[in-house]
N, C-alpha and C positions, 0 to 999 in steps of 0.2 A: 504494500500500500504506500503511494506517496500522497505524504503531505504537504502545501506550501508553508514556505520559513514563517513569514510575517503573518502570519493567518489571524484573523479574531472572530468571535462567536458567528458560524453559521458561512463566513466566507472564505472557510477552508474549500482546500481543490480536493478530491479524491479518484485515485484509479484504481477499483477495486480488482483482485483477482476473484472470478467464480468458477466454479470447475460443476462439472457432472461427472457419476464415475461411469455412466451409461447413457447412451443416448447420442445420436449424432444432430445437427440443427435443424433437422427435418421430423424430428418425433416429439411428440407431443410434450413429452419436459424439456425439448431445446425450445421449443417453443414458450415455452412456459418461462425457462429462465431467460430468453430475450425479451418478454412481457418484462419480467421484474427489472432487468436491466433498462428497458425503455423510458418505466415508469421513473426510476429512480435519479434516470438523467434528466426527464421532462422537469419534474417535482422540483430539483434543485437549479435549475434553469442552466443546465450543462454543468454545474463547478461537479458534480461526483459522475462519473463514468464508469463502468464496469464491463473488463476484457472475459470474454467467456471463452473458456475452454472446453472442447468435448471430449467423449471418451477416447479415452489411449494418448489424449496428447499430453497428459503431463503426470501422466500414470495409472497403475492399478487400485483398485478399489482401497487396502489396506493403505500404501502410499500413500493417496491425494488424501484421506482420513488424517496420517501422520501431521503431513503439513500442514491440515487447519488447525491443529491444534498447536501445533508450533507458531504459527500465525504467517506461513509463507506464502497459505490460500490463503483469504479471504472472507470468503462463502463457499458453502458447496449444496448442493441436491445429493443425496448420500444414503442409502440403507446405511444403518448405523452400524460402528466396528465394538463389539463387545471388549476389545484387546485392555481398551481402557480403563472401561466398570463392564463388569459385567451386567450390573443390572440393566442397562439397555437391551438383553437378552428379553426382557418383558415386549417389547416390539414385534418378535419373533414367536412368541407362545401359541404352538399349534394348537388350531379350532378354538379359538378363543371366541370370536365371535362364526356366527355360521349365514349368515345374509346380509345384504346391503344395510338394511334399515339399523340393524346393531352393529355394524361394523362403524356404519357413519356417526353413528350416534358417541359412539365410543371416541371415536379421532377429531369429534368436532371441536369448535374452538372453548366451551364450556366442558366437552366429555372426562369420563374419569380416566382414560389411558391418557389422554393429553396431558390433563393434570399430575401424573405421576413422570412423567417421561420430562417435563421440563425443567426440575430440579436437580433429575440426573443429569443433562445433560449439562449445567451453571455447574456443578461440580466438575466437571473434567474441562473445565474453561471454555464453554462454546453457549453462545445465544440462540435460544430452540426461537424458531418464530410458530412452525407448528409443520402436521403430516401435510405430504404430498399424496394422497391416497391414489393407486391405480385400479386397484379390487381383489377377488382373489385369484392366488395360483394355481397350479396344475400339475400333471405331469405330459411332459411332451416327448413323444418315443416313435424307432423308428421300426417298422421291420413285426412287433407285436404289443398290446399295451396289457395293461391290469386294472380290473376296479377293485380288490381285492387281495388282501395278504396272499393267500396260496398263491394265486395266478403272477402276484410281483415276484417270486423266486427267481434270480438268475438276472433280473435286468436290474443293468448298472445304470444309473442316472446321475449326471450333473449334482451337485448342491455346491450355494453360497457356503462358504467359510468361516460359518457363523454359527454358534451355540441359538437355539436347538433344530436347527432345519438340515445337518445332516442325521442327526438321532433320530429326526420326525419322519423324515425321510427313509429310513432303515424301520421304524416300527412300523408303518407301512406294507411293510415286506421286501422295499427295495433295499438293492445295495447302493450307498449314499458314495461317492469322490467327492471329496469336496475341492472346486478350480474356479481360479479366479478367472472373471466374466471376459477376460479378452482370450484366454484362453480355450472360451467351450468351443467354438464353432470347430477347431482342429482335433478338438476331443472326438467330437461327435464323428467326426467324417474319417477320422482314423479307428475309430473302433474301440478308445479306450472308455468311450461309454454311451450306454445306446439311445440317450436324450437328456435332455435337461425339466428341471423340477423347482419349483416354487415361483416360478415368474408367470404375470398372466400373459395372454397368448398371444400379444401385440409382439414380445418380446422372441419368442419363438417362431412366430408365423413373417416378421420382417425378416431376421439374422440368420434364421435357418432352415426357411421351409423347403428348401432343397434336398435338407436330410433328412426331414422327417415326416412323418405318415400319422401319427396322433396325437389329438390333445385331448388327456384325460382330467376333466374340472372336479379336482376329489375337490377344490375349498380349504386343504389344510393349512394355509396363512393367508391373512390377508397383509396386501405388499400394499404399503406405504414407506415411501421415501419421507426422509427429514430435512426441514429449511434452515440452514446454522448459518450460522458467522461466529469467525472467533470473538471472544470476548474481549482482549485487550482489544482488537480494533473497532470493535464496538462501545467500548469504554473513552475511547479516545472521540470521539462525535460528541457535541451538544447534545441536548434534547432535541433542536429541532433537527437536525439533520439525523438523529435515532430515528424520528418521527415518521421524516420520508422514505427512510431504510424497510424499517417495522410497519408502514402502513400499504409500502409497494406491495409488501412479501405478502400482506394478509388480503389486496387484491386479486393476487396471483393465487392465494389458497383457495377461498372463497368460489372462483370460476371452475379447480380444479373439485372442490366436491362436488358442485353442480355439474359438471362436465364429467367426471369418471364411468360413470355406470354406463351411458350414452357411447361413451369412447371403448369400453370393455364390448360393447356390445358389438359394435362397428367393425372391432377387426375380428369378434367370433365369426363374424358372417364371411368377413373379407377371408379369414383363413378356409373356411367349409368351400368358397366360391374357388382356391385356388385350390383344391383336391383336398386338405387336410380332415379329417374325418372327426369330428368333435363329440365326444363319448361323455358323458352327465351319468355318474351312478346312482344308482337306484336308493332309494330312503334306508333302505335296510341294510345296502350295501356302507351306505355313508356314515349309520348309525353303528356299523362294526367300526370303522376307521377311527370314528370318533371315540369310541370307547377305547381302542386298542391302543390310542396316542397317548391320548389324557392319562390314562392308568400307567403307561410306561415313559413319556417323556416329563409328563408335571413334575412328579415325585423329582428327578432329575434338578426343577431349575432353581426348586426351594434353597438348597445350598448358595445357592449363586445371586438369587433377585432380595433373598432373604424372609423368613418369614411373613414378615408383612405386607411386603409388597406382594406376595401369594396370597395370603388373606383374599385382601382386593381384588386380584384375581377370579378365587374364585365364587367371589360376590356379586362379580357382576360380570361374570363369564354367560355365552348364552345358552339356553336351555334346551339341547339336542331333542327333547320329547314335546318340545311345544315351539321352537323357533321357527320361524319363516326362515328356506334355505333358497330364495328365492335374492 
């Protein structure tokens, strides 16, 4: 970040770095983060600018993490790196919610995971603005798929690097690799795994529908990226130039709730239209998954989120016998 020398309240220059650790400027979070960057040049009548960088150019997913918290990024759009606290593993808590209506409810700007996730994240020195919500994930496979433990036997899949979505991933019945996201696409097409899991199918159905043949929507996480900025650089702003920072970001959120489901939906179709075959399990199938996660992954994160934040969990987790999975 540079600043100017002589600066006083508000007529500071700024050029922030923002990174993605996925997405190139044609998907819908590059999009997203030139909205914020737009806003946040307009608002300040040009004195703050913000350089965007997309994936792969200034590194992998754990890297560009590093750096913000060192303060070399800026900002970033990020699934969160557990390396730090683990309690950020609460983001990741499979079948947490089970349809739109509680997932959104949960990530809104009032909801109870929001409110637990922003405190974590003022601890390891980073300013949560709030979720990026995309919906949920799946598994995307090439060659054969599973809705079920027995049938997953033997198929290797992708997972994020992260506490608990290769574990979620493996109670499932699959065998979880966990590789970092610049890495899957040669994963896939060489053989060392036969699709990738947890991402929704925008994600699959752009980067690799050349290798692959299924999207299976088990719903065991819902994917929500997070809006930071380090905290000394946000420490070092007025109030008002916080103002324009904090209030671009919460424009930019705001569009993305209203917009996600709409957008989730858009490239199921677009993937079914380009051959990919889109497979929905059945209540009772999803009702095993769900049982079989819960009972062997939760147990799991209580060491790590800590009891209390489990508590809350599982207070306000949704209710597989009565939820909308819709």
């Amino acid at each position: 970040m540079l600043v100017s020398a002589n600066a006083v309240a508000s007529d500071q220059k700024y050029n922030f770095k923002l990174a993605l650790e996925s997405g190139d400027r044609d998907s819908a979070s590059g999009k997203s983060m030139q909205m914020w960057a737009d806003l946040i040049e307009e608002k300040s009548a040009g004195r703050m600018k913000v350089g965007i960088f997309y994936q792969g150019e200034l590194g992998g997913q754990q890297e560009l993490f590093d750096q913000l918290v060192k303060g070399n990024i800026d900002m970033m759009l990020t699934w969160p790196q557990t390396s730090y606290d683990e309690r950020l593993a609460v983001n990741y808590i499979p079948y947490l919610t089970l349809g739109w209506e509680d997932a959104l409810n949960a990530y809104s700007e009032d909801g109870w995971l929001k409110n637990i996730l922003g405190p974590v994240y003022a601890d390891i020195g980073l300013k949560y603005f709030g979720p990026y919500p995309e919906g949920f994930g799946g598994i995307a496979t090439k060659g054969r798929y599973a809705t079920n433990f027995d049938d997953a036997q033997g198929i290797k899949v992708r997972s994020q690097p992260v506490f608990p979505l290769p574990q979620t991933v493996q109670a499932m019945g699959f065998q979880a690799v966990p590789i970092d996201w610049a890495e899957v696409y040669t994963s896939i097409q060489t053989g060392v795994v036969d699709g990738d899991s947890s991402n929704v199918i925008y994600w699959d159905y752009e980067y690799f529908r050349d290798q692959l043949d299924y999207f299976v929507h088990s719903k065991h996480n819902f994917s929500s990226y997070a809006l930071l900025m380090n905290n000394d650089t946000w420490e070092e702003m007025d109030e008002e130039d916080q103002a324009i920072v904090a209030e671009a970001a919460q424009v930019v959120i705001d569009k993305q709730f209203k917009d996600a489901r709409a957008e989730d939906e858009k490239w199921i179709k677009a993937a079914q239209e380009a051959g990919m075959e889109y497979v929905v399990p059945t209540r009772t199938e999803m009702q095993a998954w769900v049982d079989r996660v819960r009972a062997e992954v939760w147990p799991q994160a209580e060491p790590l989120i800590g009891k209390e934040l489990m508590d809350q969990l599982h207070a306000n987790a949704s209710d597989p016998h009565t939820a909308s999975q819709q």
